[in-house]
N, C-alpha and C positions, 0 to 999 in steps of 0.2 A: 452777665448781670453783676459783676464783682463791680465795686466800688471801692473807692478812698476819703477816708475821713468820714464827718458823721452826717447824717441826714436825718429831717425828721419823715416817717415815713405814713401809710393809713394803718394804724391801731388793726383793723378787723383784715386787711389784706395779707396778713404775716400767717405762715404757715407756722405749725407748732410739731415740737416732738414731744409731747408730755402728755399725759392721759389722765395724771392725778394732778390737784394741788394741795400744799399741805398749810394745812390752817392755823399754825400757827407762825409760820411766814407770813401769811395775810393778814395776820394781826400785828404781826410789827410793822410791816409795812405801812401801814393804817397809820402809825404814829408818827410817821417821819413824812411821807410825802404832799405835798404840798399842790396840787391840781395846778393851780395859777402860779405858783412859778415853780417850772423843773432844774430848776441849776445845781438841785445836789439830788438830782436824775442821772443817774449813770448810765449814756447807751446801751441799749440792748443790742446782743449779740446776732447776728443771721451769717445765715451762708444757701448759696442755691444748690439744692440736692439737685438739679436735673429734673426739677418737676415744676418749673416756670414760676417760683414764688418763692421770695425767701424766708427760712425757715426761722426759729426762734431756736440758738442753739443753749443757753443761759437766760434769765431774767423771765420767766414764767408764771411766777407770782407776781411779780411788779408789773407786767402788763396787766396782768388780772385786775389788778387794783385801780391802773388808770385806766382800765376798762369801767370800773366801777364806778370811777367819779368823772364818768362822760366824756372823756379827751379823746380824740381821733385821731389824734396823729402823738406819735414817739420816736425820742430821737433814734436811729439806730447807728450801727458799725460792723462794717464786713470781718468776720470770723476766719480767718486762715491756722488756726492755731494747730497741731499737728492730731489731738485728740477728737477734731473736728473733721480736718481735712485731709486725716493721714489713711493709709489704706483700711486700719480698723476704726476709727473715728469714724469714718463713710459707710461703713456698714453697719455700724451699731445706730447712726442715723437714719440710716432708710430703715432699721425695722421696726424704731421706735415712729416716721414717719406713715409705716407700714399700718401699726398698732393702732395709732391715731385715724386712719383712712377705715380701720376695720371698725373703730364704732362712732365714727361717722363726727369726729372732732374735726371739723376744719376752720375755724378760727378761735379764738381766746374766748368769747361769748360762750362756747360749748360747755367751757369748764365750767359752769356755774355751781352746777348738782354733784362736781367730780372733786369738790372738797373736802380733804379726812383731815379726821384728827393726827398728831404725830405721829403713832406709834400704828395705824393703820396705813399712815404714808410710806411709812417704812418699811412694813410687811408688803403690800399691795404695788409699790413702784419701787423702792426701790433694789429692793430684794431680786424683782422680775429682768432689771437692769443689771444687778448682777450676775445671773442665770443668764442673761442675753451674752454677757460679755464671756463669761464664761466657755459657752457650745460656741458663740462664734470666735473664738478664738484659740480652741480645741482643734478646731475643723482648718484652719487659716497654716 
């Protein structure tokens, strides 16, 4: 399922590794993007975990948003970066993919209700992210 170059892809068929969004990314976001024209839309990242969809490995709040102003489709760009695709990159993604499957996140629509303030995005993701990164690469 790897690809080259960008493509635009369906918005709601992108697998996610995120469980929070943080709201004050959603609000700058808010000020800059433009629905009807994305050209200073910077691809969103994926890569396929082995679970038949690609994932969303960056750009989590920007889907969000052009979730929110009705677009179905987004450009994407396959992810081979070594924090993505390297031996602990692939693991820190299947448990965050893991995370996601345990409360039943399976597309960017989910996130609706999972929007914190800063200082809770921080506590609550990504605090948990680094305790993830931490044991599993304790254990590695």
């Amino acid at each position: 399922m790897e690809f080259t170059g960008i493509k635009n892809y369906p918005l709601l068929d992108l697998g996610l590794s995120q469980i929070y969004l943080n709201k004050s990314k959603i609000e700058s976001i808010e000020k800059w993007i433009n629905p009807d024209d994305l050209s200073n839309f910077t691809p969103l990242t994926v890569h396929n975990y082995g679970n038949g969809r690609y994932t969303l490995t960056d750009g989590h709040s920007r889907a969000y948003v052009a979730y929110k102003h009705g677009l179905k489709e987004i450009p994407i760009i396959y992810d081979n970066d070594d924090i993505v695709a390297g031996e602990t990159g692939l693991m820190l993604y299947q448990a965050d993919i893991t995370w996601c499957n345990r409360f039943r996140i399976e597309n960017i629509s989910h996130l609706k209700k999972r929007i914190l303030s800063h200082e809770n995005y921080l506590y609550l993701w990504i605090e948990r992210c680094d305790r993830s990164y931490d044991l599993l690469t304790q254990t590695t």
